[in-house]
C-alpha angles and dihedrals in degrees: 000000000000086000090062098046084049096055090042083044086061090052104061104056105221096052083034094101094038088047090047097052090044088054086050097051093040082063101048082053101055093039085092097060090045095056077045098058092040092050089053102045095236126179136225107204098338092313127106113260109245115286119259097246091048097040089044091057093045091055091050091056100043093047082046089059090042087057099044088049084051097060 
């Protein structure tokens, strides 16, 4: 739910930076239960969640791209 009034937050300008850091932060918040998932081995519909390296790297990236949205 707050990643959907994020993404409609970066549509409208003047809520767009604001959209952009609570996105960020929304992701620094979930990257626990992620390691989580990846430590544990857990599935998504009989399929191995994605492994930590490649799921770290991903999360970089995607907080990087909320940042940059943000300036």
């Amino acid at each position: 739910m707050l990643e959907l009034a994020g993404a409609a937050g970066l549509l409208i300008p003047p809520l767009a930076p604001w959209a952009a850091i609570g996105l960020a932060l929304l992701m620094v918040a979930m990257f626990p239960a992620n390691v989580s998932a990846a430590s544990r081995g857990l599935t998504l519909a009989g399929k191995p969640v994605t492994p930590l390296p490649a799921r770290t790297a991903l999360q970089v990236l995607f907080i990087a791209a909320a940042i940059a949205a943000a300036v």
